[in-house]
Residue, then its C-alpha position, 0 to 999 in steps of 0.5 A: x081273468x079280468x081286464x086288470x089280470x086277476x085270476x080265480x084263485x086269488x082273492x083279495x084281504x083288505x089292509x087299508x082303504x085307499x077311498x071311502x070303504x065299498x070304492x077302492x080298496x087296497x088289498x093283500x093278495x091271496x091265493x086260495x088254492x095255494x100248494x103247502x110249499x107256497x103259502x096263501x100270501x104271495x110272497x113276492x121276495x124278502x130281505x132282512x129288514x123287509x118282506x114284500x107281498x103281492x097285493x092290488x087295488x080292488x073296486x067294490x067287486x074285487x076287480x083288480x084295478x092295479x097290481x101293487x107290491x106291498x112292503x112290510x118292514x120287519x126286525x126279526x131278520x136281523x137277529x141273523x147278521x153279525x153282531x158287530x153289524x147290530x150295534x149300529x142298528x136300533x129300531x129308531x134307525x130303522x124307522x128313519x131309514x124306512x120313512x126316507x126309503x119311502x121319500x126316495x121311492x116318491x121322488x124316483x117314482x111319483x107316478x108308481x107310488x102309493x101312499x099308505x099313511x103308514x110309511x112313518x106312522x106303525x099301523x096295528x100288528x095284523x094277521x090274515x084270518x085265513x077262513x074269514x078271508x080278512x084282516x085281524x089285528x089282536x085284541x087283548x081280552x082282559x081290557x079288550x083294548x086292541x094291542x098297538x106296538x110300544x114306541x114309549x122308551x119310558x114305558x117300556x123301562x118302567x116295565x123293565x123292557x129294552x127300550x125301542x128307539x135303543x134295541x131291535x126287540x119289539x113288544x105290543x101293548x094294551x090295556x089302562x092308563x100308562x104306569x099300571x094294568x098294562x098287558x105286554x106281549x114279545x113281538x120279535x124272536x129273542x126279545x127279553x120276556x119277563x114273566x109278565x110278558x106273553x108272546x103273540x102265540x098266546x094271543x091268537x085264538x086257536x079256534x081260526x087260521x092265522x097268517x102273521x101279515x104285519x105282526x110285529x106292526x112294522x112300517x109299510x109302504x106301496x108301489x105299482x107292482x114291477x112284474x118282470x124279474x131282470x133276467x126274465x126281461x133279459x131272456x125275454x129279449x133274447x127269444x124266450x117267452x114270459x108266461x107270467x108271475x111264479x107263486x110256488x108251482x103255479x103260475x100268477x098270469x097278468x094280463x094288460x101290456x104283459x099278456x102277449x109276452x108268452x108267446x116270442x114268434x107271435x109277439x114278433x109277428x103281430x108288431x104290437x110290442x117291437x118297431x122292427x117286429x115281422x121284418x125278420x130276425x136280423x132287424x129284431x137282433x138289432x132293436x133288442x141290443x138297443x133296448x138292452x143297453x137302455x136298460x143297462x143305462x137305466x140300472x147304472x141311472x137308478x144307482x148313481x141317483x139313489x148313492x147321490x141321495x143317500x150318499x151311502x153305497x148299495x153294496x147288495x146289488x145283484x140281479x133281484x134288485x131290479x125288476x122290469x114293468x111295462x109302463x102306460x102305452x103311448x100311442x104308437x110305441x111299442x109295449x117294450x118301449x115303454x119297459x122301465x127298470x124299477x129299484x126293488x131292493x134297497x141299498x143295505x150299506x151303513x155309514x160306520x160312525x167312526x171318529x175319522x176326518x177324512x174317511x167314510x167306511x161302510x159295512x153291508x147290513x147282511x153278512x157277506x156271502x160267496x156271490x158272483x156279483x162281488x169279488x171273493x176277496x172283498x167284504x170278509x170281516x174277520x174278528x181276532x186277538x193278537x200281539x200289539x207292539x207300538x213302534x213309534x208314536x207322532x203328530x201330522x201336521x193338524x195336530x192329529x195322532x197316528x201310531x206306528x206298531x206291528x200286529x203278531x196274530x195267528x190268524x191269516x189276515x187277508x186284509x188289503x192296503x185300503x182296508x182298516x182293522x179296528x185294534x182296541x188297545x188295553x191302556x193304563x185308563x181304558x181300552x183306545x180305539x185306533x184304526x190302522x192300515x196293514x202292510x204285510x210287505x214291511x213285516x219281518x217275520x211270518x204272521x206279522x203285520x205292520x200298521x199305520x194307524x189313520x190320523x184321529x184326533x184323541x182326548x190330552x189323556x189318550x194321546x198322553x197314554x199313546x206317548x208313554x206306550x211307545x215302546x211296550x208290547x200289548x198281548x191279547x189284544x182284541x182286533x176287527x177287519x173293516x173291509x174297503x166297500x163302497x160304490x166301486x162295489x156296485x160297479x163291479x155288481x153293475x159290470x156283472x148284470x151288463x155282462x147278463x144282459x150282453x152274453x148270456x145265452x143257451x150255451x153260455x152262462x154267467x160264471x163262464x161270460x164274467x169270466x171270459x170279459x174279466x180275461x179281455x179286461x185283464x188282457x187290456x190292460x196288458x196292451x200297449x196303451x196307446x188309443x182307445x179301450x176300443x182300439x185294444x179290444x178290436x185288436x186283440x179280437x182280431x188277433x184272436x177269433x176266440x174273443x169273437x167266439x165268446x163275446x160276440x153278438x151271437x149272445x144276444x139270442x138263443x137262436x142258433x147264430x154264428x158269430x160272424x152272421x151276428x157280426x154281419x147285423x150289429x156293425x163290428x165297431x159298435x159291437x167292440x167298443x159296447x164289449x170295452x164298455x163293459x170291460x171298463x166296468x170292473x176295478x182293478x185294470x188300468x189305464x181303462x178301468x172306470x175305476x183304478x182299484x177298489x178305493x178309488x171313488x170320493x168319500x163324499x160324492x160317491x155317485x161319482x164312480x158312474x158319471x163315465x159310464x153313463x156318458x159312454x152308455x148313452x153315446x152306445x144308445x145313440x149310435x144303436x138307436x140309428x141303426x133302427x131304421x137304416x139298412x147298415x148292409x145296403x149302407x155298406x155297399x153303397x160306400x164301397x161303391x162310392x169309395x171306387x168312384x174317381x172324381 
């Protein structure tokens, strides 16, 4: 292993010269004693619309001088989300969204950074010519001109192709002048192949061992590798070691600031990577939990300032969006200082367009799924047809249309107050798009539900049509849920991975935390509120020692600890108000909740919902901060001491 980390097993397959060609080059890892279930390229992870791969800066001797993760965009995923989700998604969004991903990613971290040239501009479909070691991009053999992707929307309808700035089909081009003796070959599954368009496996020479890199020529971008995964750090804090980056069944070993983290006793003992390192276990308790709350500060920070710059949700959060990596040492601080939380997964939310005022919807662009960082009622679209009678149809005050109905279906709606649901009413001229609130307390009968439709502003023909409708009854009319998701969500996901930080140990997991602090936070609200979300939580841990047994500072290690020794170190009051902080992070539990339910945030300032919490975590890292370098025992036998003083 070199000074940088690389290791004999990898080897380096140039994708772009990042210096004059034979100085430095950036380069994909690969990894040529790979196991079949890991592949050559080391696949760091991957979303619907990326895949990021390991991959370095190498000198002209393939010393590696930086680790890099280099992110490839790719459409193919996308064929796997709803379709009502894939009609607000084309590839010129995508592009747009990839280029301001990349703006926002230099803004957040100019320092990690790396500019490709590609982050706007696509680069030439590449696979990795296994034998050869090197990039390959094809070559089409009949002009033996290379293949580039078609952006030419003309072009591609001239060929009677979908158009990329208008669909998710991509399609790689060459050969003469444009309008004639061009060969087109299908760059993404499912696209419409006519006969005259092959697809890539009819281009790639069968003689040599190909391994699609970038085929579809997606844009591409590239940061300083962030190593640590959340809950490795998490763990790590906790006792456990870190040997280094998993690639199939083997490990990837990084050396630098991350070659001593294999090893918890020794890394303590040597006093390289923690200020209170070698002073016993306790004051390393207390550095830890310090260091724990700057890292749940700094995931709360890196969300709010993302949600403020794109004003959309991330409605994806879960502990693979952040990694951890140890930043340039400063003198006299110790490695773990410098630990910084990095963004490693964009946001997946979209803004629907709908022709509403006042209100701002947002779908996630994966399908939803069962997951423990958001809660199973929320974010379940549902598709149907059902019965439509109007009740009555008026105008509010601005002149705007709102319609009065109830909706007969058999389908178990489980929709909520905030909630829309997308009723495309069949009128004499067209099909009406309204969109209403349900509430099934005012229906009458099983299986309906009364709606209220959202003020729209409606052409003089629809509203005229609306009018002469009221009254009648509609059958097999077509509805669609539109779930409440916005930053209420990522609270909530946020509230999830601070409990992960806080109080999971050996002998608890995280189904069994989030369920006990999701008890506390219900509890609390329960009390009489009177004083602070701190004061209901020591009273109710006094009143019951089951809380301190489940949620006490004794999670913080996998040492064997209990609750009350641990209680002994972390001073009670900051431990309880750290444990109502975290609480508070999850809707639906007034007075305390940062947020009153699901729908409680502002339509345009949504980095809103994280101001308190930012405010309440950066005053816990102060009060934790001054518990370093202090002895709270002996301070506490002091005061008693002083406290029986006459005077």
């Amino acid at each position: 292993m070199n000074s940088k980390g690389a290791v004999s097993s990898l080897s380096f397959v140039p994708v772009r010269a990042a210096e004059p060609e034979g100085v430095l080059r950036m380069c994909v890892a690969l990894n040529a004693e790979a196991k079949p279930d890991s592949g050559p390229l080391i696949l760091l992870r991957s979303s619907l619309a990326t895949r990021v791969y390991l991959g370095a800066v190498v000198d002209a001797a393939d010393r590696v001088v930086e680790w890099l993760e280099i992110w490839v965009q790719t459409v193919a995923g996308l064929a796997d989300s709803p379709a009502t989700w894939r009609e607000y998604l084309s590839n010129a969004q995508l592009d747009a969204t990839w280029l301001e991903q990349s703006q926002r990613f230099l803004a957040l971290y100019p320092d990690t950074y790396r500019h490709t040239g590609w982050e706007g501009t696509h680069p030439a479909p590449t696979f990795i010519d296994l034998g050869a070691k090197k990039a390959w991009c094809p070559m089409d053999s009949g002009s033996n001109t290379a293949f580039k992707l078609c952006t030419n929307d003309a072009l591609l309808e001239k060929a009677g192709l979908p158009p990329y700035s208008r669909s998710l089909h991509r399609y790689w081009v060459a050969g003469g002048a444009e309008g004639g003796g061009l060969t087109w070959v299908a760059a993404t599954p499912g696209a419409p192949n006519a006969l005259a368009v092959g697809t890539s496996e009819n281009v790639l020479p069968a003689s040599r061992k190909m391994i699609p890199f970038n085929p579809e020529g997606g844009l591409m971008h590239a940061r300083r590798f962030a190593p640590i995964g959340f809950e490795d750090y998490t763990d790590l804090l906790a006792g456990r070691a870190w040997h280094g980056l998993v690639n199939g069944n083997e490990w990837v070993k990084l050396a630098g600031g991350y070659g001593g983290l294999s090893d918890w006793d020794t890394l303590l003992l040597q006093r390289d990577h923690l200020f209170l390192g070698g002073r016993g276990r306790s004051r390393v308790l207390v550095e830890t939990f310090h260091l724990r709350l700057h890292l749940i500060h700094q995931l709360v920070e890196l969300t709010a300032d993302t949600v403020a710059r794109r004003q959309l949700p991330m409605l994806n959060l879960s502990a693979e969006s952040f990694r951890v990596e140890m930043g340039p040492l400063a003198p006299g601080l110790p490695i773990l200082w410098s630990a910084r939380a990095t963004l490693a997964v964009p946001g997946q939310a979209l803004a629907l367009a709908l022709p509403l005022d006042d209100v701002r919807h947002y779908l996630p662009l994966a399908s939803p799924v069962t997951t423990i960082y958001r809660p199973e009622f929320l974010g379940l679209p549902m598709r149907g047809s059902g019965r439509v009678r109007i009740r009555r149809v008026a105008t509010d005050a601005s002149d705007r249309v709102f319609v009065e109905g109830t909706l007969v279906t058999s389908e178990r709606l489980r929709a909520s107050a905030e909630d829309l649901v997308w009723i495309k009413l069949p009128l004499s001229f067209g099909v009406v798009d309204l969109y209403a609130n349900l509430d099934s307390k005012e229906a009458l009968a099983a299986g309906e539900y009364r709606f209220r439709t959202v003020p729209q502003a409606f052409s003089q023909q629809a509203a005229r049509a609306l009018r002469a409708a009221e009254g009648s009854v509609f059958d097999s009319t077509s509805f669609e849920t539109i779930p409440m998701l916005s930053t209420p969500c990522d609270l909530f996901a946020l509230g999830v991975l601070a409990v992960r930080a806080l109080f999971v140990n050996g002998e608890n997991s995280l189904g069994v935390a989030l369920d006990e602090i999701l008890s506390l936070a219900r509890q609390m609200g329960l009390e009489a509120a009177e004083g602070s979300a701190t004061d209901r939580v020591r009273g109710l841990a006094a009143a019951d020692s089951r809380w301190l047994a489940s949620l006490g500072p004794h999670r913080l290690t996998y040492d064997k600890l209990t609750p009350e020794a641990a209680l002994s170190v972390i001073p009670e009051g900051l431990w309880w108000e750290t444990v109502a902080t975290v609480a508070r992070f999850f809707p639906g539990n007034p007075p305390d909740s940062y947020c009153r339910d699901f729908s409680d945030y502002s339509h345009f300032a949504l980095e809103k919902v994280f101001a308190a919490p930012l405010a309440d975590l950066a005053n816990l890292m102060l009060r934790s901060r001054g518990l370093l370098f202090s002895d709270a025992a002996a301070n506490r036998e002091i005061a008693t001491v002083l406290d029986e003083i006459q005077f």
